[in-house]
N, C-alpha and C positions, 0 to 999 in steps of 0.2 A: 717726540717719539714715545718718551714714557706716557706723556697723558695718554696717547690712543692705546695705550699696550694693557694700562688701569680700565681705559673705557672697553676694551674686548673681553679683559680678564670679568668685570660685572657682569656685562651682558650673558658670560658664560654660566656666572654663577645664579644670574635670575633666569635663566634658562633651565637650569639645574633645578634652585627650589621647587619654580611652576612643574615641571618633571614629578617631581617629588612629591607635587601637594594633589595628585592628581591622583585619584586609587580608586581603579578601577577591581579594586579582588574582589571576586566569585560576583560579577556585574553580572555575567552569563549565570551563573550558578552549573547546577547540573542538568545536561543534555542529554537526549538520544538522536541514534544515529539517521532515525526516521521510518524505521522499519516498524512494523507490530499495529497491533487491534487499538484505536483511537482512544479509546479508555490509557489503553497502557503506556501512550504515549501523552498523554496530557498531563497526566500527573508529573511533569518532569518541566522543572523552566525553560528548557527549550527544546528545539531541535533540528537538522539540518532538514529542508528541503534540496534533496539529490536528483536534480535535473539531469538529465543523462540517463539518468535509471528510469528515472519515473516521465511520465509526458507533460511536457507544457500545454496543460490544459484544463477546461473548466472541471472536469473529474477531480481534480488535483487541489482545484479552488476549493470544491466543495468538498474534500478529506479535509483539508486547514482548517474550516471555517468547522465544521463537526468536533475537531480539537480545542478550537478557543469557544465553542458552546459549554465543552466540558470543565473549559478551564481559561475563564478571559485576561487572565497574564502569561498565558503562554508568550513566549517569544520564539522568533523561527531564523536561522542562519541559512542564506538559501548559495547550495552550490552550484553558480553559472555554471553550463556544461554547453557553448555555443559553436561548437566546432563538428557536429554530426551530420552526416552526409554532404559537406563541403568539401572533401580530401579525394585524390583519386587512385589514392595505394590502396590497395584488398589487404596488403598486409599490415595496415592503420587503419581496419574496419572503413576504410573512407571518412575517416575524420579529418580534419585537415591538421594539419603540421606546422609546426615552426615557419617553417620556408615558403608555404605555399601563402601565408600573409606576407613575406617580403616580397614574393617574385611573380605573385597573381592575385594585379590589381584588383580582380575584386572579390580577392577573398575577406579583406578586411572591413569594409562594409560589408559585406553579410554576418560575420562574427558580431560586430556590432547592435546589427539590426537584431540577431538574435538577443545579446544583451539586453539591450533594453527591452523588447517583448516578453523574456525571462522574468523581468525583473516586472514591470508594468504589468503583468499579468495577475502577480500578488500584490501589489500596490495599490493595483484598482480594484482587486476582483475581493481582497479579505478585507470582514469585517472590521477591524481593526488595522489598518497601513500601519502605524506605529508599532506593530506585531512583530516587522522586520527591523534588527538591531544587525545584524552582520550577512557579509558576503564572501566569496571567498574563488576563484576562477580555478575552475578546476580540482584535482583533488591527486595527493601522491604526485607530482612533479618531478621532474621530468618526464614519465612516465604519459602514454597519452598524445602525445603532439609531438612527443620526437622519438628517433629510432636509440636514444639512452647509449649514445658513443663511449660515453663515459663510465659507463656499466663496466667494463671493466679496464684490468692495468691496460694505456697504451703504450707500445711497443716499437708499434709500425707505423705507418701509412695508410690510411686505408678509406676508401668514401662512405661514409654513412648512407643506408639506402634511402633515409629521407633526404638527401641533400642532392642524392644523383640526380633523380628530374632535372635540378637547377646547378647542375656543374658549370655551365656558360656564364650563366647570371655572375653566381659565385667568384667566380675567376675575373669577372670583369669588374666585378666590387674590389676583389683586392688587390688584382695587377699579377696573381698568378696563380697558379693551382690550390685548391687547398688542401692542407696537408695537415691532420690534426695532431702528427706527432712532433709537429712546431710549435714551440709555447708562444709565439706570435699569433698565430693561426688559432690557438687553440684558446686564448685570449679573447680574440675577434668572435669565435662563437658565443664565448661566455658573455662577449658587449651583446650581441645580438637577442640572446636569450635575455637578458636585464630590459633591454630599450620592447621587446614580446608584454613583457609584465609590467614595465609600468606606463605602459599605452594602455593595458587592458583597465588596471589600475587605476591609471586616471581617467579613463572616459568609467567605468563603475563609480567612479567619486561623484562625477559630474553631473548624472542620476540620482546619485542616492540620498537620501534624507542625510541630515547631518550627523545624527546618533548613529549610523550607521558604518560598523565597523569595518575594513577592507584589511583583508588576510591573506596571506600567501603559506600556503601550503605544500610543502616539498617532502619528497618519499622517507622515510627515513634511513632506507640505505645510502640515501647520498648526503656530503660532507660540500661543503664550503672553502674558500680558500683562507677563512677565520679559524680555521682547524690548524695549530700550530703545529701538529705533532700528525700531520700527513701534508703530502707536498703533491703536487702537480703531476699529474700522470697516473698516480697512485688509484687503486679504485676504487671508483665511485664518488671521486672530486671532481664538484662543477666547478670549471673554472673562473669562479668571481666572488665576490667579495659581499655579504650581506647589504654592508651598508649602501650600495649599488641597488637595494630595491626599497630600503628603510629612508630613503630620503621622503625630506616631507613635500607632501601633495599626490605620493605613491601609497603604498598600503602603510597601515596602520600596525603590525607586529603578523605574528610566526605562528605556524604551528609546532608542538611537540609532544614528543612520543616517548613516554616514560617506561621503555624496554628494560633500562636495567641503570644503576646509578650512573657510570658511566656514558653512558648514551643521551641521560637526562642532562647532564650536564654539561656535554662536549657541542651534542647540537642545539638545547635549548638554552640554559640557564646562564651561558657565558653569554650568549649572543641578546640574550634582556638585557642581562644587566651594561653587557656594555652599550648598547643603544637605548636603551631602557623603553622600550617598546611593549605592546600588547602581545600576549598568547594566549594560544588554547590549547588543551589537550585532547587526546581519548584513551580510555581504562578502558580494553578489550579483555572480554570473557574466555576467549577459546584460549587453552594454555600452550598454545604453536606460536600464539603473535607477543607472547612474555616470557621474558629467561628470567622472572624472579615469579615470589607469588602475588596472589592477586590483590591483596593486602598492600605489599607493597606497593604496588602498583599505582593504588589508589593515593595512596601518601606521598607520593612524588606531585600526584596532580593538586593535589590541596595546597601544595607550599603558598606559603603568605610572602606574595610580594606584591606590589599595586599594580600590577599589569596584571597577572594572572585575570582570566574573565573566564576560567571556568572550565569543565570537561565534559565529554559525554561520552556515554557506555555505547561500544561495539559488541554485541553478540553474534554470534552465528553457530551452525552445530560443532557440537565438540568433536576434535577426530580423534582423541585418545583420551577415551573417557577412565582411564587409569594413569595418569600421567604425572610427575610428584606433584605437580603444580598446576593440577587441576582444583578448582575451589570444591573445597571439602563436600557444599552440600548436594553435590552434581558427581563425587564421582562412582563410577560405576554404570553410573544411570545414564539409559540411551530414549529413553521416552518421554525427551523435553522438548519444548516448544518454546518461540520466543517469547512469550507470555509468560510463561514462567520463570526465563532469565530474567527478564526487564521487573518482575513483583516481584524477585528474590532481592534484585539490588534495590530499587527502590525502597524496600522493609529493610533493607539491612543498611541503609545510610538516610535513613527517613525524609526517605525526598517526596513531597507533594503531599504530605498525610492530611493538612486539608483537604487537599480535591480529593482524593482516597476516600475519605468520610461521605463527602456529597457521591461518589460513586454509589458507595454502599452503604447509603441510606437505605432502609425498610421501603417495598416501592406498594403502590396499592393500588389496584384497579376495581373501579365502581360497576354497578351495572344495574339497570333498571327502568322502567317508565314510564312518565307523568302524563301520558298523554289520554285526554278524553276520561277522566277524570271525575265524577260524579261526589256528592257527597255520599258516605257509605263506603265508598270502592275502597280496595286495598295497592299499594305500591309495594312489591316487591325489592328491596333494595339488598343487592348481592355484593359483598365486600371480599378480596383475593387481596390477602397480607403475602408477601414474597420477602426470605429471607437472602438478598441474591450473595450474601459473604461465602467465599470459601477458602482453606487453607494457605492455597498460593499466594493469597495476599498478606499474609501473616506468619509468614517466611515457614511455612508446612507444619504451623501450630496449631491444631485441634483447637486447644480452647479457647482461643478466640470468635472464631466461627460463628458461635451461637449466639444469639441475642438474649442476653438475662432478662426477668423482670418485663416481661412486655403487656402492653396495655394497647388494646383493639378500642376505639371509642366513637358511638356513632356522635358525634361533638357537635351536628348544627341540624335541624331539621324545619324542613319548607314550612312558612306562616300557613295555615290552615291546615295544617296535619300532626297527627298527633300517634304518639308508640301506646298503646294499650299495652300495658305488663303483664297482664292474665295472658297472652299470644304471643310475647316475645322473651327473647333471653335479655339482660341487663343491658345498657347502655354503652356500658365500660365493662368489654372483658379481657381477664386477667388471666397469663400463660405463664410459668416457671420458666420456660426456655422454648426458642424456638430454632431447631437449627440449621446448619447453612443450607442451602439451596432447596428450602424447602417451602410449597408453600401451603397457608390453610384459610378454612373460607369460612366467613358467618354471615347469617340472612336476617335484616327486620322487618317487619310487615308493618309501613305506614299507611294508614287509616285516614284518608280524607275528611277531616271534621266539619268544613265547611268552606264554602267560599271565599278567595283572599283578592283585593285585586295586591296586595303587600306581596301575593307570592313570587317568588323567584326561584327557578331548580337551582340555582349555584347556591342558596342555603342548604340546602342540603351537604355537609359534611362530616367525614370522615379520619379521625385521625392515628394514629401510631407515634408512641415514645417508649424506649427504653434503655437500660441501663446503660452511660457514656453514649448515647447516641441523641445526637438532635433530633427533635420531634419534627414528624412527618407530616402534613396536611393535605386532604385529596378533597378539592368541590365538584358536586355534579360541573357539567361542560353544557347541557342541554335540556331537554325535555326529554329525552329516554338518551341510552348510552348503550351498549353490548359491550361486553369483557372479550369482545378477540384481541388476544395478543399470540406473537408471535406463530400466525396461521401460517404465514410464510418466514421461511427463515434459510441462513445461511448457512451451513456446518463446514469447518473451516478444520480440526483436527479431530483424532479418535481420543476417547473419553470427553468430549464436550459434553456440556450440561445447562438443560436451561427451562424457564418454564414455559408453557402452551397452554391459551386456555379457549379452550374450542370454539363457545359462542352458541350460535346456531338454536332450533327450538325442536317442539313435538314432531315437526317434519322435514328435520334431521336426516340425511344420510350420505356418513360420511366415509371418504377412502384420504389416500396418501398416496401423494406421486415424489417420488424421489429419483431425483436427476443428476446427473455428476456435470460438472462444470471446466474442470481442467485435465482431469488422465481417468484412468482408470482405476476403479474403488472392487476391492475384494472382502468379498462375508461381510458388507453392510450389514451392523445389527440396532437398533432399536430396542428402547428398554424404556415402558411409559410405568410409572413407579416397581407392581412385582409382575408386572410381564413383559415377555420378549418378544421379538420377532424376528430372525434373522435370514438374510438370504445367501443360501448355499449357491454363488459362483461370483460373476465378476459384474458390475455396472462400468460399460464404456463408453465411449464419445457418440453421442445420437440414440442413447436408452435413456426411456423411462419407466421406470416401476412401481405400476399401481399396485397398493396394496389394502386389500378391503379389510372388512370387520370378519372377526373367524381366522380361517386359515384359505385366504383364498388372493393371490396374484395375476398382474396379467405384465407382459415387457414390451412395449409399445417403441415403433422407433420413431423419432423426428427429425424433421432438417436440422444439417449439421451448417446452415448458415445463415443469416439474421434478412427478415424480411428487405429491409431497405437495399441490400448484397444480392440476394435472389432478384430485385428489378433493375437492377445495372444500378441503383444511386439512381435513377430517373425521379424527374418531378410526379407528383401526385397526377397532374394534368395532363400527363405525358401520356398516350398508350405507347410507345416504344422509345429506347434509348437511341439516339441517330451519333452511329462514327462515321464521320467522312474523312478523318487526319489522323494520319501515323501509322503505325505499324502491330503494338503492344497497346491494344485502349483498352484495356481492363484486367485485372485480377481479383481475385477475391483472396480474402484474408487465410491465413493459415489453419487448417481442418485437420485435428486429430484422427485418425483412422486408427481402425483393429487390425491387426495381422491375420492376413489369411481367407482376409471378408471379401466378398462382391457390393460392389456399390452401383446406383444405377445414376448417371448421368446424364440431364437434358435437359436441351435449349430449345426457347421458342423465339420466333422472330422469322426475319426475312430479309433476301439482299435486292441489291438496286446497281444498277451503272457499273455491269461485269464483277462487279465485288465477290470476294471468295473468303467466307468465315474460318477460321481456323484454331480449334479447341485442342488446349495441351493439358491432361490431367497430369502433373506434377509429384512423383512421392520422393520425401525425402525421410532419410533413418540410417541406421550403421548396417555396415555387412560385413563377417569379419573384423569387427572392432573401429571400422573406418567408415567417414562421412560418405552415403553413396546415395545416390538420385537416378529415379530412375524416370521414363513419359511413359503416359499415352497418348497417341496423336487422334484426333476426330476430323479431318479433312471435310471440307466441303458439306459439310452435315443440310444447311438451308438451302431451300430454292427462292423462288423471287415472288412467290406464297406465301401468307403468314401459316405457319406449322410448326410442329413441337419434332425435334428428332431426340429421341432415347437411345445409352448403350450403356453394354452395361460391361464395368470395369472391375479388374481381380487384382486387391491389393498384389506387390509382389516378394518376395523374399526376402525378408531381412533378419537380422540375430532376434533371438530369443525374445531378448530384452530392451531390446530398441524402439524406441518412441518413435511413431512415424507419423509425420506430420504431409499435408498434401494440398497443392497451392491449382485454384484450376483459371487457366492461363487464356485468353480470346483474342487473336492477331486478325489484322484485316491483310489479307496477303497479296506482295507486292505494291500494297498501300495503294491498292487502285478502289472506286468504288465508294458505296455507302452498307453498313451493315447498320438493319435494324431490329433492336433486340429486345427484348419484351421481357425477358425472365430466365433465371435458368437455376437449378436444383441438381443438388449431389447428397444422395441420401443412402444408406443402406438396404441392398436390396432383401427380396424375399415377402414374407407375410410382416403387413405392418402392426400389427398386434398379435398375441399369440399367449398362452395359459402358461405359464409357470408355476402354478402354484405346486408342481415336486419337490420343488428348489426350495421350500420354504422349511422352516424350523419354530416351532411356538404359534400362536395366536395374539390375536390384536381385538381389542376391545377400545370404539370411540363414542364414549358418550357424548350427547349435545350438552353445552354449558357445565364444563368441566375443567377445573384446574390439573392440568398434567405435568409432574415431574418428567421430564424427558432427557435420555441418552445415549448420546451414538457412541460405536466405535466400528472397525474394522481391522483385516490384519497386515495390512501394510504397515509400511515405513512408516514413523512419524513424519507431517504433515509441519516441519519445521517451522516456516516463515509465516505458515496460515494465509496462503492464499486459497480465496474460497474452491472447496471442494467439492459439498452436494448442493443443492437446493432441494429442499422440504417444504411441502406445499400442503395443505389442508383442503383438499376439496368439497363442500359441499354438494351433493350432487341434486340433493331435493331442492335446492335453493336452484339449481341452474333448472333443474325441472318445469320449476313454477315460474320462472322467468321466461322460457320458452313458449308456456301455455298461454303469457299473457303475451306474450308476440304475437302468438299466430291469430287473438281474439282482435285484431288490428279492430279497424274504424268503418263508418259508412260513411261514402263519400257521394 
């Protein structure tokens, strides 16, 4: 009896050591949450991919895969979210539920199936698979998949609305009603909820790479029954026991939430150390989700203990931008953007200032042409130095900014060409300072000396160094190149800045079409270094705004829905979509609309076999502060002809400031019949282009082959999250000119 008690007591203690020898601190290092412009999230060792939020899909691949370009030790935490549109309560968004995997068989393969497609989706699809280091099911716990009974003190008796569906079920699992103000009963859901998670748990293990960390994630308002100093009933204690999910071959440690000392330590730091498991944290910005300061904050999540794997920053807008415990360099200030949180923490805990640097590097763009080539001839070679640094990244310090000491160097030139010094400026030239987001331009005129077959245009080189910064190298790419950069571009908030360098030649003529993307944009203004342009009203969903050289506009409107949507999803091959089954066979995606607008609506196609078409335009928006939908019904629009029927639709009444969005609906009614449909279009009606230029404010000047300082803003809200806002388009129009004329010069055949 003693030897086995010596051989348990070892066993414990070399359990213990290996525990001990194992140190995982700052493995993760520092995260974000997954939000923000790809730049600012790469600079960071990792971050969560938030399924549920985002789509499981190649869009998603290709955000990742733009991050680890910028930065190939990114690491990514991806949060399974596989419970969406499986549930059948409206009031759990239809997510599915605790209950609906015990008591509908197939809910659980489907949860699964989605798992693994989650997960295999970045496994297979990222550059790097070894990219993913952790998982985590879900996020804030219990929260999501159940109706949170425990939310507060129990008292009574009473059913959980997620459990009512399954009161039969329930009752015959346990031999009689359930009753959660029974600590029997209330136990029994606590086993249920354990044996939920580490199912999930273990089939995520059974997938994942080994390095691959599994985390269980619970809200921070709720307590454990490891909480000595609150009991059962009490609120917001689930009723079980950590260790009930820390067993091994289940997850791997916890997350925690450095609220305030006591909080750090009640739900996280007892429950390490006494399992001595993994965690992670998050340091959130907004000062609503912290009762101490931000400072502190951060110093809770840094503690050295060998599980720690790390934290990541939660931003979002500030709601009381005077709050004690609001970080200093924010308060006051309401015209922030996640960009600016995410490069204020980043600089002020010098997270990624490698990648930083490769960010903002000196960037160069070449431009020139070797082609046809004679000896004698000249090459033009156009060099565009761009300084892209500005404050934000250098926690709102000016002198940083500028680049000191910079040196322009044309550094390689093609075998048979030669710089003639009497025609050109130096080789190497030299700037005091150059500074931020600005950029400037020097031309040499290569002189074809003679014939090489040695030559190559990638001799041709160009370079840039200066002060603390890695030098830069740019090679031709071709036998001629053009300097268009950003012709077309995104604008995502007001005050953005960036550069445009036009391109184009002698027959040149150029406008600007500027398009909004997500709501509506008020006093669009443009500012190309000292000039302005601004337009006096609103750009909304299905405007474009051309805007020429001089002072001259036009507001063009366009379909408000995506060619492949206007043909039903039909194949290229197809002339018509054929419905023969169901009832609902088609919708089109959600359509921003104006208040107050006429829309013209119309469908082409034809029926067959008694079929009767049936069109719902759909508005939804607030009326009186409340969610309110309203139709239009289009009855019987086709005959058994192919033909186009038009009507035309008046948005209808909703508050002021209500976003109205409008879904347009196609039933084959009675589900009798074949409906076949060719196309169909919901556009604004009235004249499809039309002068504006009263509306306008300043002039616009576009020269061809010009580096332009460029900046927008407008007078809205700030543009927080930076989901794209306008698109800005460079149109050449002599180029489409000339491309037209040689269409119509077609062929003899």
């Amino acid at each position: 009896m003693l030897k086995k008690a010596w051989l348990w007591l070892l066993l414990l203690l070399a359990f213990g050591v290996h525990a001990q020898q194992a140190d995982h601190y700052w493995q993760w290092g520092w995260g974000a949450y997954g939000s923000g412009p790809v730049e600012d999230v790469a600079r960071f060792d990792w971050s969560l991919v938030n399924f549920g939020n985002i789509a499981a899909d190649e869009e998603t691949v290709a955000h990742l895969n733009a991050i680890l370009r910028v930065n190939p030790n990114h690491r990514f935490v991806i949060r399974i979210w596989p419970i969406l549109g499986i549930g059948k309560l409206p009031n759990n968004r239809y997510q599915a539920t605790l209950w609906d995997y015990f008591y509908r068989p197939e809910v659980k393969g489907r949860i699964r199936e989605n798992i693994r497609q989650q997960f295999e989706l970045l496994h297979n699809g990222l550059s790097n698979p070894e990219a993913i280091v952790g998982m985590t099911y879900l996020e804030e716990v219990p929260n999501h998949f159940t109706s949170r009974p425990f939310n507060s003190r129990i008292t009574r008796a009473f059913m959980p609305w997620d459990m009512a569906p399954f009161e039969a079920e329930i009752r015959a699992e346990l031999g009689h009603p359930f009753d959660i103000s029974k600590e029997k009963d209330a136990l029994w859901w606590g086993k249920k909820y354990c044996q939920y998670f580490n199912e999930m748990h273990q089939y995520m293990r059974s997938i994942a790479p080994p390095n691959c960390k599994i985390i269980y994630w619970q809200a921070t308002f709720f307590n454990t029954l490891d909480r000595t100093d609150k009991k059962l009933f009490e609120t917001g204690v689930l009723p079980f026991y950590m260790k009930d999910l820390l067993k091994e071959g289940n997850c791997d440690g916890i997350f925690g939430y450095p609220n305030n000392d006591l909080i750090w330590q009640k739900q996280a730091m007892d429950i390490v150390q006494k399992h001595n498991c993994l965690f992670f944290s998050q340091a959130s910005t907004p000062a609503g989700m912290r009762m101490t300061g931000f400072q502190e904050t951060v110093n809770r999540t840094l503690v050295k203990h060998p599980g720690n794997l790390g934290t990541f920053v939660y931003v979002e807008p500030e709601q009381n931008i005077n709050a004690w415990n609001v970080i200093p360099e924010f308060k006051g200030k309401s015209n922030v953007h996640i960009d600016d949180m995410l490069r204020w923490f980043g600089h002020r805990y010098q997270v990624g200032m490698p990648v930083v640097k490769q960010i903002l590097k000196p960037r160069l763009y070449l431009g020139y042409d070797f082609r046809d080539k004679a000896p004698g001839d000249f090459v033009t070679v156009s060099a565009t130095l761009y300084n892209p640094r500005n404050k934000s990244w250098f926690g709102g310090n000016e002198d940083e900014v500028a680049l000191k000491n910079v040196e322009l160097e044309l550094s390689g030139i093609p075998d048979g060409y030669i710089l003639s010094p009497e025609a050109n400026s130096p080789r190497v030239l030299h700037l005091e300072n150059l500074d931020g987001e600005v950029a400037i331009e020097a031309t040499w005129w290569l002189q074809k000396d003679r014939e090489s077959d040695n030559f190559s245009p990638k001799q041709l080189q160009v370079a840039v160094q200066a002060d603390g910064v890695e030098k830069t190298i740019q090679n031709a790419e071709g036998m001629h190149q053009s300097r268009n950069v950003n012709t077309e571009y995104t604008i995502s908030r007001t005050g953005e800045r960036w550069l445009m360098i036009s391109g184009g030649g002698k027959g040149s003529k150029f406008h600007l079409e500027l398009e909004p993307l997500r709501r509506t944009v008020s006093y669009p203004r443009l500012t190309f270094k000292d000039q302005a342009i601004l337009y006096r009203d609103s750009l909304g969903p299905g405007d474009k705004l051309r805007l020429y050289p001089g002072v001259k506009a036009t507001l063009v409107k366009t379909p408000l829905i995506s060619k492949r949507t206007a043909r039903f999803e039909r194949a290229d091959a197809d002339a018509e979509r054929v419905f023969e089954d169901g009832y609902l066979v088609f919708s089109s995606p959600t359509i921003r609309v104006k208040p107050g607008c006429e829309y013209v609506f119309s469908v082409t196609g034809f029926v067959a076999d008694n079929a009767i078409l049936n069109c719902l335009v759909e508005f939804n928006g607030k009326r009186n502060g409340k969610p309110h939908k309203e139709s239009v019904r289009y009855f019987n629009p086709l005959g058994k002809e192919l033909s186009t029927a038009t009507q035309t639709v008046q948005v209808p009444t909703f508050d002021d400031n209500s976003e109205i969005r409008t879904i347009v609906r196609f039933y084959r009614h009675a589900q009798t019949g074949k409906l076949h449909l060719r196309e169909f279009n919901f556009q604004e009606g009235g004249n499809p282009e039309r002068d504006v230029t009263d509306r306008l404010e300043g002039s616009l000047s576009l020269p061809a082959n010009t580096a332009l300082n460029v900046a927008y803003d407008d007078r809205d809200e700030p543009n927080f999250w930076l989901t794209p806002l306008l698109r800005l388009k460079l149109v050449d129009s002599g180029e489409i000119q000339q491309a037209e004329e040689q269409r119509k010069g077609g062929g003899d055949f």
